[in-house]
C-alpha positions as CSV (number, residue, x, y, z in Angstrom):
1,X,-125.2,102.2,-70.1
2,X,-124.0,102.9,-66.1
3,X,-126.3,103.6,-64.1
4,X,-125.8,105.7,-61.1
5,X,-125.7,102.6,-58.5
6,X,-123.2,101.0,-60.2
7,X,-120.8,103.3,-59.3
8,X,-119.1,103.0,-55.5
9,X,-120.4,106.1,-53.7
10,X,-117.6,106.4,-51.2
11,X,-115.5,106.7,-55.1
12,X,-117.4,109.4,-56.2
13,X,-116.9,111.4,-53.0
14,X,-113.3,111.4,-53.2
15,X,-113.3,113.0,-56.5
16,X,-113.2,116.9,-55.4
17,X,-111.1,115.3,-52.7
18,X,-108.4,114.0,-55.4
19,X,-109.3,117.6,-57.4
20,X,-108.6,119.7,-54.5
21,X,-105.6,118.5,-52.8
22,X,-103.8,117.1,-56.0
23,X,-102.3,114.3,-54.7
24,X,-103.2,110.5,-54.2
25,X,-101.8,110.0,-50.8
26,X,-103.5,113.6,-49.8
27,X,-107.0,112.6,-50.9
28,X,-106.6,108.8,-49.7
29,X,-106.0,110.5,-46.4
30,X,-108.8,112.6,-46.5
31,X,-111.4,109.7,-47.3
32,X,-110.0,107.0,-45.3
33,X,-109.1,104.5,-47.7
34,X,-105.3,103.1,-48.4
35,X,-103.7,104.9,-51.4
36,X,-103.7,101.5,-53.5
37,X,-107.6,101.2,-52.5
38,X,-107.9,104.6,-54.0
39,X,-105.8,104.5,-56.8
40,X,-107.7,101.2,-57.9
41,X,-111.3,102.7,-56.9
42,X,-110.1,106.0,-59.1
43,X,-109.3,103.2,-61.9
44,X,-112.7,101.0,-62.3
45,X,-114.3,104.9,-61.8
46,X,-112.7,105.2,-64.9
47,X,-113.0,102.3,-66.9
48,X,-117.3,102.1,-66.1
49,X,-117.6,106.4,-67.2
50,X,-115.6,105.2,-70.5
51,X,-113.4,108.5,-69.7
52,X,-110.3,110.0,-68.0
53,X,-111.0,111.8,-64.7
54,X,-107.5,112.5,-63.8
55,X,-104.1,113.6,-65.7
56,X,-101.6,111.9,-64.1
57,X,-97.8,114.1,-63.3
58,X,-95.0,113.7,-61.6
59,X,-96.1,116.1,-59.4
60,X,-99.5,114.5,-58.4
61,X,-102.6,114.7,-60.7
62,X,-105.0,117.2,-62.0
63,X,-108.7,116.7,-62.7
64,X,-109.9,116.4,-66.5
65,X,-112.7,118.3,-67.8
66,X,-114.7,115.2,-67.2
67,X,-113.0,114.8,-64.2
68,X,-114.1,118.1,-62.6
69,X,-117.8,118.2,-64.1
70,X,-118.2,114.3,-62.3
71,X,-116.9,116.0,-58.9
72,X,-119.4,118.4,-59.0
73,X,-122.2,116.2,-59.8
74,X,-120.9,114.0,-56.7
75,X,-120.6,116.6,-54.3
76,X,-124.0,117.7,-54.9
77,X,-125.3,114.7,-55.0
78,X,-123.5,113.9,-51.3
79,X,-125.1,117.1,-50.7
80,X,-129.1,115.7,-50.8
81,X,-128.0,112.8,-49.1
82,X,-126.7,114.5,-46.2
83,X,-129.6,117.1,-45.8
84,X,-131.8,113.6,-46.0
85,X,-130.2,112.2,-43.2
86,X,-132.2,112.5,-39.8
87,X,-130.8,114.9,-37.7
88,X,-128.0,113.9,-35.4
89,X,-128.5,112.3,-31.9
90,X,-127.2,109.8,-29.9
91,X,-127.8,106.7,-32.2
92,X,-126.7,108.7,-35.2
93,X,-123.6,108.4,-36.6
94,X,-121.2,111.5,-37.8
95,X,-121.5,111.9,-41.6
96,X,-123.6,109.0,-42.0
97,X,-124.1,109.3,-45.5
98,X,-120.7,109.2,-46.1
99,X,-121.1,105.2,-44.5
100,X,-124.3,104.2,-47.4
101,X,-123.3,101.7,-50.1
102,X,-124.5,102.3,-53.4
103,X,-126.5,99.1,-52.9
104,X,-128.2,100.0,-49.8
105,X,-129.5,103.6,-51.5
106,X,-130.7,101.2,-54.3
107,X,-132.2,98.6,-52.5
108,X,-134.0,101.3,-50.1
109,X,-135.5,103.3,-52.9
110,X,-136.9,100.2,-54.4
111,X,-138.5,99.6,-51.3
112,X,-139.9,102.9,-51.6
113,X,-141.1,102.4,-55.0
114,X,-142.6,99.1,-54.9
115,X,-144.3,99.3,-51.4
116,X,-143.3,95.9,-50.3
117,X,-140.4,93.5,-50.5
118,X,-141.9,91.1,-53.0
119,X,-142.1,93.7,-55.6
120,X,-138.8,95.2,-54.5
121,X,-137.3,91.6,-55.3
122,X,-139.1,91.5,-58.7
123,X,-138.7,95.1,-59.8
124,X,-134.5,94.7,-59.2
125,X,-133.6,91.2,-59.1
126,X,-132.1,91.4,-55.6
127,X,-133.2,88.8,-53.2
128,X,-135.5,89.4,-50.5
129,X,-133.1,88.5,-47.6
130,X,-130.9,91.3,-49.4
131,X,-133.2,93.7,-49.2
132,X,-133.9,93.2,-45.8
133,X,-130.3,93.4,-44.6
134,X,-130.0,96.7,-46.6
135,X,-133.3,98.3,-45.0
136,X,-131.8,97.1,-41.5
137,X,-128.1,98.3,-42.0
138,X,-129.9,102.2,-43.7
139,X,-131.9,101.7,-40.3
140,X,-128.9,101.5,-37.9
141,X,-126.8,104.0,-40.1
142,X,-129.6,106.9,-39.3
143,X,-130.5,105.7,-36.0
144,X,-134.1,105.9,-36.6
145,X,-136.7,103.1,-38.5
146,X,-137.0,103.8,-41.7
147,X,-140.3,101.8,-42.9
148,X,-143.1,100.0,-41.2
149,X,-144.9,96.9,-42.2
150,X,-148.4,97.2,-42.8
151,X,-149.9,93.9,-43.8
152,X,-147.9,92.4,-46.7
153,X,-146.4,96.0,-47.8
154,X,-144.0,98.6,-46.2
155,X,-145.0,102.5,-45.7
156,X,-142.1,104.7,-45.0
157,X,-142.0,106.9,-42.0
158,X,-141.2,110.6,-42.6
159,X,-137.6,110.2,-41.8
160,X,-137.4,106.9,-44.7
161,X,-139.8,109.6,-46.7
162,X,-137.2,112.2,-46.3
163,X,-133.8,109.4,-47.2
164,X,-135.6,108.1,-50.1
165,X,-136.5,111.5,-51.7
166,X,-132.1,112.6,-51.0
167,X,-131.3,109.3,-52.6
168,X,-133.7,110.0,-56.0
169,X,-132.2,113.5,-55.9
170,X,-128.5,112.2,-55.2
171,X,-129.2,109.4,-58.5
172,X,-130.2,111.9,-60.5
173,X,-127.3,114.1,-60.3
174,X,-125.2,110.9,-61.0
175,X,-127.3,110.2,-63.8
176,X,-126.4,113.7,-65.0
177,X,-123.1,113.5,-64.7
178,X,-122.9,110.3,-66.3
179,X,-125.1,111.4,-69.4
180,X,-122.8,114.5,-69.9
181,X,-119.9,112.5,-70.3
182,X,-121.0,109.6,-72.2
183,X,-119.7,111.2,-75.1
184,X,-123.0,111.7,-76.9
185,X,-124.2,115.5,-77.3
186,X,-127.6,114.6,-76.0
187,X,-128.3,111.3,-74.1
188,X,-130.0,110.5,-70.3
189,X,-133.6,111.0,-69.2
190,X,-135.8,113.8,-69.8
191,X,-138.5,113.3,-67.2
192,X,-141.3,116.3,-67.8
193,X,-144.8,116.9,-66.2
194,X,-147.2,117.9,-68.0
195,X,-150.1,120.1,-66.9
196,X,-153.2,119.9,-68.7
197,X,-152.3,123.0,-71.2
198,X,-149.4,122.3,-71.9
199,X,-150.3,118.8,-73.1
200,X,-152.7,120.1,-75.9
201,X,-150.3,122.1,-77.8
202,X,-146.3,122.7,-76.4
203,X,-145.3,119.9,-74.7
204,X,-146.1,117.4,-77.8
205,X,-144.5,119.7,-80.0
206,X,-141.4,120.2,-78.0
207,X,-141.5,116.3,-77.8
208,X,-142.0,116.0,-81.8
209,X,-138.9,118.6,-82.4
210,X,-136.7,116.4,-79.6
211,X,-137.1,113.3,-81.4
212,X,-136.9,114.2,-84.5
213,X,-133.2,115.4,-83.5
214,X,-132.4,111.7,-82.6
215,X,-130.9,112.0,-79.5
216,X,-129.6,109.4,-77.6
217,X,-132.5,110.3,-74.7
218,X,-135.3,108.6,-73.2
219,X,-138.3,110.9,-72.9
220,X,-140.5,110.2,-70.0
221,X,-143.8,112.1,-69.8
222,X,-146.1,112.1,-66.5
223,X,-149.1,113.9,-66.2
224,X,-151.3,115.2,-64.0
225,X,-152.6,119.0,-62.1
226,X,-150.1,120.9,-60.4
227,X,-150.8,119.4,-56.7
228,X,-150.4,115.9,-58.4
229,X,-147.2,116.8,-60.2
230,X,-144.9,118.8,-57.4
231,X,-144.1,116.6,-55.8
232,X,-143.0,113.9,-57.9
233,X,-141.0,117.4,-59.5
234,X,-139.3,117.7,-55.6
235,X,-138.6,114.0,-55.4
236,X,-136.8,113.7,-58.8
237,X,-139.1,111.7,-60.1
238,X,-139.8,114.7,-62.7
239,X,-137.4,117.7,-63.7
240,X,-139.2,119.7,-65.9
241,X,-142.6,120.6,-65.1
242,X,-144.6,122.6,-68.1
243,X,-148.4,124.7,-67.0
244,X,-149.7,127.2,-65.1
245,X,-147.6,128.9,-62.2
246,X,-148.3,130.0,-58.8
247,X,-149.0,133.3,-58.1
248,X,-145.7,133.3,-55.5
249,X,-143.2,130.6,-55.9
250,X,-143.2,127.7,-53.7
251,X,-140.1,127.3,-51.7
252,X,-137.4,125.2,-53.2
253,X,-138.7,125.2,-56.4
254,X,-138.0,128.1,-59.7
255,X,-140.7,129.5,-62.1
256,X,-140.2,131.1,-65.7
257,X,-142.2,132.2,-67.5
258,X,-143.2,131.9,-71.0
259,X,-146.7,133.3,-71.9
260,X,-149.8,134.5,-70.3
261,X,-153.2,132.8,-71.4
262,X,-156.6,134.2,-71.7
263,X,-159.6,131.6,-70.9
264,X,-162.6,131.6,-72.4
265,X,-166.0,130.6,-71.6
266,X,-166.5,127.3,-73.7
267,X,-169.9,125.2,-75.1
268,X,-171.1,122.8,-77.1
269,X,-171.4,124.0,-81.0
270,X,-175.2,125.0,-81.1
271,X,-175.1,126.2,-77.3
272,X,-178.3,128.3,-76.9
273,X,-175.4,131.5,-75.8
274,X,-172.8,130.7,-78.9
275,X,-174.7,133.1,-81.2
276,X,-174.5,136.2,-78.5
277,X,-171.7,138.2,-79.4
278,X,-170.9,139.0,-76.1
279,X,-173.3,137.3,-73.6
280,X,-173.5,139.2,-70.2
281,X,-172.8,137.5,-66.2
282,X,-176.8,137.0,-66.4
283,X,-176.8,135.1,-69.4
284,X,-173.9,132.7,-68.6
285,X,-175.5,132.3,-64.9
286,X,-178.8,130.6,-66.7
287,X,-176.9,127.4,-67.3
288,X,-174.6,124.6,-64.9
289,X,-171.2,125.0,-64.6
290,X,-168.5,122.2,-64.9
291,X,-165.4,124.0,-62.7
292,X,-162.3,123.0,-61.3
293,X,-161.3,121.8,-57.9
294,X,-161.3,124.4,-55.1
295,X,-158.0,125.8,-54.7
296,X,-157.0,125.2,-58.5
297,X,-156.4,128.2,-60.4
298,X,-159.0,127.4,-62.7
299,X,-161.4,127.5,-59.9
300,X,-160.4,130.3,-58.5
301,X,-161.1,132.2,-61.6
302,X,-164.6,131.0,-62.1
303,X,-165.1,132.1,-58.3
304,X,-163.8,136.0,-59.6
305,X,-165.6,135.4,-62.5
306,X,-168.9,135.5,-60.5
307,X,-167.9,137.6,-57.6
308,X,-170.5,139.8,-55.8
309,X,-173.9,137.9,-57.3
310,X,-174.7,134.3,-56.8
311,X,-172.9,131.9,-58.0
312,X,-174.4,129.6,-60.8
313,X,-174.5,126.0,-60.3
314,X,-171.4,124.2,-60.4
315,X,-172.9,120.4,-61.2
316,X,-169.3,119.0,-61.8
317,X,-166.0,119.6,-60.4
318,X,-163.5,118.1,-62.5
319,X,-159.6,118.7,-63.3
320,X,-159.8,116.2,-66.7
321,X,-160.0,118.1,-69.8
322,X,-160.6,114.8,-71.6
323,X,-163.7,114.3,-69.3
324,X,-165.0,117.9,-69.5
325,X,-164.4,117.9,-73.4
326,X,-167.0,114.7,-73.3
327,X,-169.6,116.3,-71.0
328,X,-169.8,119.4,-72.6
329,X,-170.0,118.4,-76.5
330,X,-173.9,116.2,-74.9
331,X,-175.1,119.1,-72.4
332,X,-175.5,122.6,-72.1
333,X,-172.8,123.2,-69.3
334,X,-170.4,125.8,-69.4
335,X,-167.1,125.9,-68.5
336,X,-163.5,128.2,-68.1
337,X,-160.6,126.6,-70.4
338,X,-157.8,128.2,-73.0
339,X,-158.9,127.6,-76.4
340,X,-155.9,125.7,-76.7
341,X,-157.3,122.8,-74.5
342,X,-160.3,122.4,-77.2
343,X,-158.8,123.4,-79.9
344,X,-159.1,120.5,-82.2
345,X,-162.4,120.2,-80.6
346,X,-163.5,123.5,-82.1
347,X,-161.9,123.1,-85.3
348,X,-163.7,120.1,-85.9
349,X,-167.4,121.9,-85.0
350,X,-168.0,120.1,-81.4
351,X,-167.1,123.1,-79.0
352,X,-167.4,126.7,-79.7
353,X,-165.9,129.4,-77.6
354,X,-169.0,131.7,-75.9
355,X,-168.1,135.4,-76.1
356,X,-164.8,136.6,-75.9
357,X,-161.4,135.9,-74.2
358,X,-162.3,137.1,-70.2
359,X,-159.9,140.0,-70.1
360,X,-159.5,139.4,-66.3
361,X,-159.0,135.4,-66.0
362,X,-155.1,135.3,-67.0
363,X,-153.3,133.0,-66.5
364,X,-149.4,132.8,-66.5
365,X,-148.0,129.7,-68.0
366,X,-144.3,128.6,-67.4
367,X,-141.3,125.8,-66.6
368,X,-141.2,125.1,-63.2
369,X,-137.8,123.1,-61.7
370,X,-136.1,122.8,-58.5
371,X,-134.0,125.1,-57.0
372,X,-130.4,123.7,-58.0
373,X,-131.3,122.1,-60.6
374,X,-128.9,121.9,-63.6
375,X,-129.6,120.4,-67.0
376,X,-127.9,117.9,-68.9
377,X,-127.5,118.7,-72.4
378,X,-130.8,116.7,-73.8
379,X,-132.6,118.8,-70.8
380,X,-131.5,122.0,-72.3
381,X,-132.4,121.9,-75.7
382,X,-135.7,120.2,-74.7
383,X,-136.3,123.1,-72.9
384,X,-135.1,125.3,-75.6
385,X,-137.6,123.5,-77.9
386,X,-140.7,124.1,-75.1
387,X,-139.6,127.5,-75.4
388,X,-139.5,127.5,-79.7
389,X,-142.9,126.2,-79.3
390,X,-144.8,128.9,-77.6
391,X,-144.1,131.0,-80.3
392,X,-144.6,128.8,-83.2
393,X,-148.0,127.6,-81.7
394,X,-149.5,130.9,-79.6
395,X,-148.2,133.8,-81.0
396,X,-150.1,134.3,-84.1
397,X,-153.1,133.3,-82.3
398,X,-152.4,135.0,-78.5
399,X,-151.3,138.8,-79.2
């Protein structure tokens, strides 16, 4: 399989360049390379994607299907790294991502992955020295230092921050465009994050539906709270993130939708409140609380929950579901989740909801991606299966 730094960077960028103008001494022009240099780049292009990019006529040459679908993965990937780049100065060069080798941007975001040049060297196979010279000649290229040594590791400085996350971005367009022309329907990475309802129920099942397809795809699942999982989603480290949404949508990032989700006061089985029908603010305020962080949605609604008397005490603040599952099935504690979360939990007689759904603790629960962002085809219908899932998993059980 290519992967995306095996391909020459300043190759991909004259794609559209070839596509628009239509001719090999045109485009060669335009990029600065000889037209043999071109014609021969255009070639190994080629060869590695396994398809043709170009029809070739008397009259100059046209762009495949293939061909045009790479160029716009290229030119949007060119796209990140040039709004990654620091801004222009004195000691900058013009267009400098134009001047990157393919083998800088991966040495540089192995740097950034590893944290030091030892791990670097094991995590790629390229030699220390290399790495080096390809952290110094990024550092001259954008005028400013990229990383700083701190004892035997590196930490990136905002602006090698800023590069690394446009080179992750760039690669994953790449990867995209290589994926959708491999010539299988559904191959590439599917990278979601899963927040902690969706992991209970639609994230598995969407996961057990994609496989059982057999796709040609590689299904990597992080997971973790919201603040843990957006920015790994605005890096590219994730594109797909599945849970609850924000009440206004962070910049650079889209939100859909797909169900809302009552929570529910939940006990141990045996909980001296699970045989009141519907125990009152008084009742539930008698007993410790286990809530979530401040400034987690979950939080927030235990705060409304109890707004305008006193507070009961909240004895644990804690964002694991596995954790708060385990605490609550040997105390009395209380807490706010979707039955989904303990579902097995309260099938099985360990946990038992206490009272009813809380008409006023909604919460909406959705795919969040980046702004831009456009699937390959294993990315779609995994989405299309998250989305088959909400409604053969909640709707009998939500409306």
């Amino acid at each position: 399989m290519v992967r995306p730094f095996d391909l020459n960077l300043r190759h991909l960028r004259s794609l559209s360049a070839i596509a628009a103008r239509g001719s090999m001494n045109a485009a060669a022009e335009a990029v600065n390379l000889s037209q043999p240099a071109l014609t021969q780049g255009l070639a190994k292009l080629e060869r590695q994607l396994g398809v043709a990019l170009f029809n070739r006529r008397s009259d100059g040459v046209a762009p495949t299907e293939a061909g045009a679908l790479m160029a716009e993965r290229a030119d949007a990937a060119f796209s990140y790294l040039a709004a990654a780049m620091p801004r222009r100065g004195a000691r900058t060069f013009a267009r400098s991502e134009h001047l990157m080798t393919a083998s800088q941007a991966h040495a540089f975001l192995a740097l950034a992955d590893a944290g030091s040049f030892v791990a670097a060297a094991e995590a790629t196979g390229v030699s220390q020295p290399a790495l080096h010279r390809a952290a110094r000649d990024l550092e001259m290229i954008c005028g400013v230092a990229l990383a700083e040594r701190r004892g035997r590791g590196v930490i990136l400085t905002a602006a090698g921050r800023r590069l690394a996350r446009g080179i992750r971005l760039a690669a994953s367009e790449i990867a995209a465009g290589i994926a959708d022309l491999s010539g299988e329907a559904e191959s590439g990475l599917v990278s979601i994050g899963s927040m902690p309802l969706s992991r209970a129920l639609i994230v598995p099942y969407a996961i057990a539906g994609f496989v059982g397809g057999a796709p040609r795809a590689v299904v990597d699942v992080t997971e973790g709270s919201w603040r843990e999982l957006v920015d790994p989603l605005r890096d590219g480290i994730i594109d797909i993130m599945v849970g609850a949404l924000r009440d206004e949508t962070p910049h650079g990032l889209d939100q859909r939708a797909l169900f809302t989700d009552r929570l529910v006061v939940i006990g141990r089985a045996g909980h001296p409140l699970a045989t009141i029908t519907d125990p009152t603010l008084e009742d539930l305020g008698r007993f410790g609380w286990i809530v979530g962080h401040a400034g987690t949605p979950l939080r927030a609604h235990w705060d409304a929950l109890f707004e305008g008397r006193d507070k009961p005490e909240a004895l644990i603040e804690c964002g694991s579901v596995m954790v708060i599952r385990g605490v609550l099935g040997d105390s009395d504690l209380l807490t706010l989740l979707s039955p989904d979360q303990v579902a097995l939990e309260i099938e099985s007689g360990l946990l038992t909801a206490i009272g009813p759904p809380l008409t006023q603790a909604v919460r909406t629960i959705g795919i969040t991606t980046r702004t831009g962002w456009r699937p390959t085809a294993a990315q779609r219908r995994f989405i299309a299966l998250v989305e088959k899932a909400v409604v053969e998993t909640r709707i009998p059980k939500s409306q």
